[in-house]
C-alpha positions as CSV (number, residue, x, y, z in Angstrom):
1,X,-55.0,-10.3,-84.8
2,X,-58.9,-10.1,-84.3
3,X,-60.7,-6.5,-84.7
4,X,-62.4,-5.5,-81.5
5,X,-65.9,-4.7,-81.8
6,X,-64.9,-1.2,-82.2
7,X,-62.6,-2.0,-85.1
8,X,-65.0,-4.3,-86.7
9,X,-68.0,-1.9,-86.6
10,X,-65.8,0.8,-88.5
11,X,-65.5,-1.5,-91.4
12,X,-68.6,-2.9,-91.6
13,X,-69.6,1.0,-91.7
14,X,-66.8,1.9,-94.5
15,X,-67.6,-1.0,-96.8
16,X,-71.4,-0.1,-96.3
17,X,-72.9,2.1,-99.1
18,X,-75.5,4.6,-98.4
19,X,-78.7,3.5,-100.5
20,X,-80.7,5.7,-103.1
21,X,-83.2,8.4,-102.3
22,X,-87.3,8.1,-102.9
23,X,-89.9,10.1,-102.5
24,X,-92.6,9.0,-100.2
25,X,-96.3,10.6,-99.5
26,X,-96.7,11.8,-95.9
27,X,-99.2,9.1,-95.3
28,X,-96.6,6.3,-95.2
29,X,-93.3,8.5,-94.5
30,X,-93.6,7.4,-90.5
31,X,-90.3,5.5,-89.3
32,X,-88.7,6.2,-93.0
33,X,-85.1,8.1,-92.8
34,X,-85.3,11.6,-94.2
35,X,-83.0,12.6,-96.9
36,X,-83.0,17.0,-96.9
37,X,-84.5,18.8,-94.1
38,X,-87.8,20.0,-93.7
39,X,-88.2,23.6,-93.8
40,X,-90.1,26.4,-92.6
41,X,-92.4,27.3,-95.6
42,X,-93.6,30.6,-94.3
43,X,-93.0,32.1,-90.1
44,X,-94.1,29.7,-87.0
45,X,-96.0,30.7,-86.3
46,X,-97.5,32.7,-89.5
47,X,-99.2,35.4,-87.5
48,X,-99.6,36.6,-83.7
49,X,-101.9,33.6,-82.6
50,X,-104.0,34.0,-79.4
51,X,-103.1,31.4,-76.9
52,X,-106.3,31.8,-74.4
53,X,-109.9,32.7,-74.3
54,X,-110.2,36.3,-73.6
55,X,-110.4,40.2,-74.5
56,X,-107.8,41.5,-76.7
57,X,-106.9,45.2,-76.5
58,X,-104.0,47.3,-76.5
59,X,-102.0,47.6,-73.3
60,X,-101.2,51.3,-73.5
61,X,-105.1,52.4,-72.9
62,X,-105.0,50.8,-69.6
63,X,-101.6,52.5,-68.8
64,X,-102.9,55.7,-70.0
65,X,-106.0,55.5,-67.6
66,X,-108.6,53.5,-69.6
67,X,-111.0,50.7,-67.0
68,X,-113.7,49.5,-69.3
69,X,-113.3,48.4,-73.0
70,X,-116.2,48.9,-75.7
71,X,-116.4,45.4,-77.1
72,X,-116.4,45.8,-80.9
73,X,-116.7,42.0,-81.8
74,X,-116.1,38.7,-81.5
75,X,-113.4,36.6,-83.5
76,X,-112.5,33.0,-83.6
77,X,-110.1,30.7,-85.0
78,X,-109.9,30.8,-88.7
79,X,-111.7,34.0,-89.4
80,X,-110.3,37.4,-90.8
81,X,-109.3,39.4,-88.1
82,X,-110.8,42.7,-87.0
83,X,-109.1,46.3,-86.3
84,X,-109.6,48.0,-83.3
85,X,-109.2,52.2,-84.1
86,X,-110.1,53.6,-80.9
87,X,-108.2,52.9,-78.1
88,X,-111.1,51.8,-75.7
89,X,-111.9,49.6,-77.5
90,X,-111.5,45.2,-77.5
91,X,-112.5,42.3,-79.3
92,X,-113.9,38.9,-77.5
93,X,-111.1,36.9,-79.1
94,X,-110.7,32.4,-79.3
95,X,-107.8,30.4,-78.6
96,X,-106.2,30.1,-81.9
97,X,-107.5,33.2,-83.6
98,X,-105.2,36.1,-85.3
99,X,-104.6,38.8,-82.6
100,X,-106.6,41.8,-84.1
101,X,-105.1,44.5,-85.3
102,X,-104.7,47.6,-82.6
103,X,-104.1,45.2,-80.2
104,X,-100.8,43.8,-78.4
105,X,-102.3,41.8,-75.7
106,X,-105.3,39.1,-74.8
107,X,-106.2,39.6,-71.3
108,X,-107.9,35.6,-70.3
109,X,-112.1,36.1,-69.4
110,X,-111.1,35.2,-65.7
111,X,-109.6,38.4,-64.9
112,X,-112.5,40.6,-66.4
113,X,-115.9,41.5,-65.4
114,X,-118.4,41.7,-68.9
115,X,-121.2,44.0,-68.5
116,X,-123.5,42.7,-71.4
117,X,-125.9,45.7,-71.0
118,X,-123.2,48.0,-72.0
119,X,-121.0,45.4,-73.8
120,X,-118.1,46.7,-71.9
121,X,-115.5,44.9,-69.8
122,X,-113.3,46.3,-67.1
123,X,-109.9,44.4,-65.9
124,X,-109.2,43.3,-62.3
125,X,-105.5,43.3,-63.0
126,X,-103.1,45.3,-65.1
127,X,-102.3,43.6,-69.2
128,X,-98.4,43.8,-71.0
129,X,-97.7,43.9,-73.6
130,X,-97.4,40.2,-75.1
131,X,-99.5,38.7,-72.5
132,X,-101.1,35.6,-74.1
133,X,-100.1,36.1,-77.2
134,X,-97.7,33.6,-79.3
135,X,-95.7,36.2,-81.4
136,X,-95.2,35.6,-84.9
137,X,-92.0,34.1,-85.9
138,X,-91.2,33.1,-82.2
139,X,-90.6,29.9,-83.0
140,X,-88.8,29.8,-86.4
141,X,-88.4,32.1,-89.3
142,X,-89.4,30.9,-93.0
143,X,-86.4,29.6,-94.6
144,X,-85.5,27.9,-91.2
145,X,-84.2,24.3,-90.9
146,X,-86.8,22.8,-88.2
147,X,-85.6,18.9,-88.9
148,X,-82.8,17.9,-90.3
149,X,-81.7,15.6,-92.8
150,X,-81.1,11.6,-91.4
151,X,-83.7,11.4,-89.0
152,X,-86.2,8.8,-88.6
153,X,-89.5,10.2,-88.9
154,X,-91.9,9.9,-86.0
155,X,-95.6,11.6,-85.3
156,X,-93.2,14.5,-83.9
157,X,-91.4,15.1,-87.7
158,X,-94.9,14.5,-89.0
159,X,-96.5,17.2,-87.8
160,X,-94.3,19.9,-88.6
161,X,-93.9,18.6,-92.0
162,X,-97.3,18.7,-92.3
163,X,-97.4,22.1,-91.1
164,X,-94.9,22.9,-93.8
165,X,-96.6,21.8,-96.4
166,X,-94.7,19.0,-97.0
167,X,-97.0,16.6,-98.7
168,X,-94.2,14.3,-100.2
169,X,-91.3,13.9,-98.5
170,X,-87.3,12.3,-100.2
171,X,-86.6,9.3,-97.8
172,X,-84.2,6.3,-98.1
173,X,-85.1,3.7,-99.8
174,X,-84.9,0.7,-97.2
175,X,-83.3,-2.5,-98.5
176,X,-84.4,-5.7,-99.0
177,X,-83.0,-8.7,-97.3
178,X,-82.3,-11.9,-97.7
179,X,-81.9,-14.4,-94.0
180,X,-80.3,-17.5,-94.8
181,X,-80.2,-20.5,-92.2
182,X,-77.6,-23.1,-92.9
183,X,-77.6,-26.8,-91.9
184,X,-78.4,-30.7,-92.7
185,X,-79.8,-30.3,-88.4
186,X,-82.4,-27.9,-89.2
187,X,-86.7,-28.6,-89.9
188,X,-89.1,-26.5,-90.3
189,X,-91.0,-25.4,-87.2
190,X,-94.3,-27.1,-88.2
191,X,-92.3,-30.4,-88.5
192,X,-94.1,-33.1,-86.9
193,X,-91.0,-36.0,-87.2
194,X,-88.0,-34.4,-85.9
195,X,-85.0,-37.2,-85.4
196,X,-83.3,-37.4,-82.2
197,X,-80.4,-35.1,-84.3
198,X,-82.2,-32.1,-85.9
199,X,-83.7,-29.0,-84.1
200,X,-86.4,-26.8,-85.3
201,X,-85.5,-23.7,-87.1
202,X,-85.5,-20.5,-84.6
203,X,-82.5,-18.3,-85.9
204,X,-83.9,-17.5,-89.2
205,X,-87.6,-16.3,-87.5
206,X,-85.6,-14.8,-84.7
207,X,-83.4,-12.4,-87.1
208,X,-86.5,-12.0,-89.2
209,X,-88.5,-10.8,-86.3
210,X,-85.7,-8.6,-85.3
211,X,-84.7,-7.1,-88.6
212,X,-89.2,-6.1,-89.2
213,X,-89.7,-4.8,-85.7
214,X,-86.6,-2.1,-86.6
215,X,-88.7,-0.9,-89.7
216,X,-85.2,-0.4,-91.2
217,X,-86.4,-3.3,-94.5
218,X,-88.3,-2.9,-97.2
219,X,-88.7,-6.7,-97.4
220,X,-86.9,-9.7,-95.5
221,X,-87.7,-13.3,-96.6
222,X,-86.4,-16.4,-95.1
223,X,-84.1,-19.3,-96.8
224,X,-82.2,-22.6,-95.7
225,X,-79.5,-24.3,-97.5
226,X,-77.8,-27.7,-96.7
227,X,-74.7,-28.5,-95.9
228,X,-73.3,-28.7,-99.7
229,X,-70.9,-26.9,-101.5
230,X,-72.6,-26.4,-104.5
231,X,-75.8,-25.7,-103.5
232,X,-74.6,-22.9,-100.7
233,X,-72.6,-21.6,-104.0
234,X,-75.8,-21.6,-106.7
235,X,-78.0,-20.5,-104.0
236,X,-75.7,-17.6,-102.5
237,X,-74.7,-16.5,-106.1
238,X,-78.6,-15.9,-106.6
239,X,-79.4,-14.5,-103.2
240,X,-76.8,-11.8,-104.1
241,X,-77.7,-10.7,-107.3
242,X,-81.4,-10.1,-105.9
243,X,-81.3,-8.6,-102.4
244,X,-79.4,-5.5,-101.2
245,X,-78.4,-7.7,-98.3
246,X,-77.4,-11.0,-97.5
247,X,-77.6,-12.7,-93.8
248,X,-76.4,-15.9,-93.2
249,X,-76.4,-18.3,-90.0
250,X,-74.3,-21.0,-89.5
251,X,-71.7,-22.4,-91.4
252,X,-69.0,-19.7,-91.2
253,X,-66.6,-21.1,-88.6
254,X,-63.6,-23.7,-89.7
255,X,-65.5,-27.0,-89.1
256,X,-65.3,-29.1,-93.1
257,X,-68.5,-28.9,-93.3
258,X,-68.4,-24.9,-92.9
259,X,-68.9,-24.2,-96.5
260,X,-70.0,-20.9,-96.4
261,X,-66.7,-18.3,-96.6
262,X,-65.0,-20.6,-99.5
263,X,-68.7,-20.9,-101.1
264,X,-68.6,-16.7,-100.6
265,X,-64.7,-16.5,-101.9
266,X,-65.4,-18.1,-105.6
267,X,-68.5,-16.1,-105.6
268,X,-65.4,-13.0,-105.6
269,X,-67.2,-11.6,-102.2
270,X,-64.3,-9.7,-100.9
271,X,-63.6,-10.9,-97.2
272,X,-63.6,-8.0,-94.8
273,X,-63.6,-9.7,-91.6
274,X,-63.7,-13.1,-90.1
275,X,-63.9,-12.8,-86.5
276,X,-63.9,-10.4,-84.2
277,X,-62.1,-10.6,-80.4
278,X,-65.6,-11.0,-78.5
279,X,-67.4,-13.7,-76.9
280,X,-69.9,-15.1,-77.9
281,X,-70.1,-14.1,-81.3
282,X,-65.9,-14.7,-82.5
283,X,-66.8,-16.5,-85.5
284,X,-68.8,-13.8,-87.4
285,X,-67.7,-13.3,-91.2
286,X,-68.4,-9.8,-93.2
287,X,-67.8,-8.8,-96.3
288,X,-68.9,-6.8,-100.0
289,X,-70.0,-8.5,-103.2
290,X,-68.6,-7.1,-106.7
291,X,-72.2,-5.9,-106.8
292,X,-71.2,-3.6,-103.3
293,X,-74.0,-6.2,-101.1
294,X,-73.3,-6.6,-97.7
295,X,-73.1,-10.3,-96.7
296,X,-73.2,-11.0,-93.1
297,X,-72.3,-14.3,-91.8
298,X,-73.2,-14.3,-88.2
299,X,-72.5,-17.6,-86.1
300,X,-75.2,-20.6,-86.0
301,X,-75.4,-20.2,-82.0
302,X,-78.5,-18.4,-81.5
303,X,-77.5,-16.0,-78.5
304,X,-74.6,-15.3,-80.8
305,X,-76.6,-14.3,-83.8
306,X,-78.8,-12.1,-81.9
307,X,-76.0,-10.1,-80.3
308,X,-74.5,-10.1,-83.4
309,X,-77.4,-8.7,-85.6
310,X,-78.2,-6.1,-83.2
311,X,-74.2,-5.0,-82.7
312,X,-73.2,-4.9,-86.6
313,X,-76.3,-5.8,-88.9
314,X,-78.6,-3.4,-87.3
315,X,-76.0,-0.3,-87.1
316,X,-75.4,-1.0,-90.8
317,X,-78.5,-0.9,-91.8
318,X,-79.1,2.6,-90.4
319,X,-75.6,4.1,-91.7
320,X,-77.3,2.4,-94.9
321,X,-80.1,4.9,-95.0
322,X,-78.1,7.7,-94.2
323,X,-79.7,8.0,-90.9
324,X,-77.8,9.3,-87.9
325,X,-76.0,6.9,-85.7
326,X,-77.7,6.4,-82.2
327,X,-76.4,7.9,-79.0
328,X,-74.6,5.2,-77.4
329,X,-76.4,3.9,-73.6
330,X,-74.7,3.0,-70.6
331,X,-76.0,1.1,-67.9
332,X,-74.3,0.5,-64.3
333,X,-74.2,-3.3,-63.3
334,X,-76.5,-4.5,-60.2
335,X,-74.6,-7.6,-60.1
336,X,-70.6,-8.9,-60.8
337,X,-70.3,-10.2,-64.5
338,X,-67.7,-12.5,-65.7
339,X,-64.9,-10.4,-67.1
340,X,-62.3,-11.9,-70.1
341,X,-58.6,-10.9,-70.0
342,X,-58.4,-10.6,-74.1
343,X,-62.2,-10.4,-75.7
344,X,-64.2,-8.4,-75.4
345,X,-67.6,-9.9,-73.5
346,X,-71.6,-9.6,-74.0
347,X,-73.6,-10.5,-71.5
348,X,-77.5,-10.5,-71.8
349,X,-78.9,-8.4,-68.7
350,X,-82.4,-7.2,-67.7
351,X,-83.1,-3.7,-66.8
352,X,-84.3,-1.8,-63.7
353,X,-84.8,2.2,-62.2
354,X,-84.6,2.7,-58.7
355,X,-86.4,5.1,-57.3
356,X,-83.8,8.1,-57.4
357,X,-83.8,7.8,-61.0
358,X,-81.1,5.1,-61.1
359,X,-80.8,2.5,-63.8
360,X,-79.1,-0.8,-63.2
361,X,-79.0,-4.2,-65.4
362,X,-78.6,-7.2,-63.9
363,X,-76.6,-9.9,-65.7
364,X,-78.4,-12.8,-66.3
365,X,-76.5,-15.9,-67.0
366,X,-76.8,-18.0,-70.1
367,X,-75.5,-21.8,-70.3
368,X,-73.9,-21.6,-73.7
369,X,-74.3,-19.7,-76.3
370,X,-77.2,-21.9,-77.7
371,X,-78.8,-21.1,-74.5
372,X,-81.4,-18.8,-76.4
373,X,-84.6,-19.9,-74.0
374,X,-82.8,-17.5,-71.0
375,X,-82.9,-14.1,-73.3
376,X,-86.7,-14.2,-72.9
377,X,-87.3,-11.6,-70.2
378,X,-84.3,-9.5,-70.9
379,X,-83.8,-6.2,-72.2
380,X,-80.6,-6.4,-74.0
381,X,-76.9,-6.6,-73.9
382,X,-73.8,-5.1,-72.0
383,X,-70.5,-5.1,-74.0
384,X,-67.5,-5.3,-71.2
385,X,-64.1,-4.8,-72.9
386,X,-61.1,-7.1,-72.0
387,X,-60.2,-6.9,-68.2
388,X,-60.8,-8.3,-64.9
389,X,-61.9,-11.9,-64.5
390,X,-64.8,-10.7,-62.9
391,X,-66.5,-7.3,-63.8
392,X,-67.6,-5.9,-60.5
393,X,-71.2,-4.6,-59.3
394,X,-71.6,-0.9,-60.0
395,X,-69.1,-0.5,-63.3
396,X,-70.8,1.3,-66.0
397,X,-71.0,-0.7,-69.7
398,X,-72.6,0.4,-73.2
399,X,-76.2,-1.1,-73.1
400,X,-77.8,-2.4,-76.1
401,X,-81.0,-2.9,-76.6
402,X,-83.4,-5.5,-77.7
403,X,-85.6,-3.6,-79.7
């Protein structure tokens, strides 16, 4: 009996060992998967920062009957604070600046009037304590997890790792791998003679493309092996000694020239699945090397080797890295989609919001599977589990995304 989708995507996950850690400068650490959390180094923030332009002054003077405030200096951003001692007394304070000590408030220039004669300045409303005044430690203590470990690192992790101090910072290490077309049809793209019975080469730029734009590879380089046994066995036996993964199109179903799982079998890659109850895509082969490489065999149908890179390669990849697994998406369907009583079906759809906020995805339908030219323009995938014939407008599916 086939694995579902479900099933299959647990083993792929089991047999799929987290990679080493490395340490990387801050500079390049953007889209890399943190390994230990970034910590506070010291309070955030580390003193009582002034969060407008103003007077700052202690709020029990004008509660005990002081109107106009001596103005003893003026401090900005970056500079040593001053000490109010009397309590009629202020400072002209910055945005940014250390709240002087003496003081508990920052009342904004807009609700004073400034009498440069006498350098005083008298309040058209009454201060509080606190007002405009971002309290030390309000935001975390030092010692304080702020991001934790298996995130992807974006400008937003950046910063308060910069904040912290944190000039180098342990990430994965991303893996290298290897895409592998397979096929006597295939030419290269800049062929100018292609016979009546070969097509170009699209599934090994298409994966490639796919695999850089998720930044989850260190390096991916592109191959293409004919349809003989021994040279899908030599070149396979290479590929996996020298990349931490291996994906393959083509050549995994049960045709005679389909060399590739028998090829992968002397080679003592331990078979983990070979296919999976979905359409498109039921041909798709998985397994682990003695070496522990992941070798993906996805189908040589080029809608099914997209769906299946982004429903089990990519997922991999990031349990891989040791990087938290994404929140699943759902989507409600604008239009009916064709249902299947025992697989489970993926249907390339493109997206839309309504004006109340609602997202729908229309289906968009697709010859064959080798109908790649219609997944220009769409967003991604639904996955529809076994049911209906036809999957009515309005039922809610898991969305997957393009990029």
């Amino acid at each position: 009996m086939l694995p579902t989708p479900a099933e299959a995507e647990r083993i792929i996950l089991a047999a799929s060992r987290v990679l080493p850690t490395e340490d990387c400068p801050l500079l390049q650490a953007h889209g890399r998967v943190l390994r230990a959390p970034i910590k506070a180094d010291r309070d955030l923030p580390p003193f009582d920062r002034v969060t407008m332009d103003g007077f700052a002054l202690a709020s029990a003077a004008w509660t005990a009957g002081t109107r106009c405030f001596r103005i003893i200096g003026t401090q900005g951003a970056g500079m040593v604070p001053l000490t109010m001692r009397e309590p009629n007394e202020c400072v002209e304070i910055m945005t940014g600046a250390v709240l002087p000590a003496g003081a508990d408030c920052v009342v904004p220039h807009e609700e004073t009037a400034h009498d440069k004669a006498t350098q005083g300045v008298t309040l058209s409303v009454a201060p509080w304590p606190g007002q405009c005044v971002h309290a030390r430690a309000s935001d975390y203590t030092a010692g304080a997890t702020i991001v934790p470990a298996g995130v992807r690192l974006t400008a937003r992790e950046i910063a308060v790792a910069a904040a912290c101090g944190a000039a180098v910072l342990p990430v994965a290490m991303r893996p290298s791998v290897a895409v592998v077309a397979t096929g006597d049809e295939l030419v290269e793209v800049d062929s100018t003679a292609v016979a009546p019975h070969q097509v170009r080469k699209s599934n090994d730029y298409a994966l490639r493309a796919a695999l850089l734009t998720s930044g989850l590879t260190a390096r991916v380089e592109r191959f293409h092996l004919r349809d003989l046994r021994h040279e899908v066995e030599s070149s396979l036996r290479r590929l996996i000694a020298e990349f931490d993964v291996v994906l393959l199109t083509g050549g995994v179903s049960k045709g005679k020239f389909d060399f590739v799982p028998a090829a992968l079998a002397a080679l003592g890659v331990e078979k983990k699945i070979h296919g999976i109850a979905q359409r498109p895509g039921k041909p798709f082969w998985f397994g682990v090397s003695p070496r522990h490489t992941p070798v993906f065999a996805l189908p040589g149908n080029p809608v099914s080797a997209c769906i299946g890179l982004h429903r089990y390669v990519l997922p991999a990849l990031t349990h891989m890295l040791g990087a938290a697994p994404a929140r699943a998406d759902w989507v409600a369907l604008a239009n009916a989609v064709p249902g299947h009583a025992q697989f489970t079906r993926f249907n390339a759809v493109k997206l839309a919001t309504a004006p109340d906020g609602r997202r729908t995805a229309t289906a968009v339908a697709c010859n064959t599977s080798g109908d790649f030219a219609e997944l220009v323009g769409t967003d991604g995938f639904v996955e529809l589990p076994p049911g209906p014939a036809e999957v009515p407008a309005g039922t809610v599916a898991q969305f997957w995304a393009w990029e």
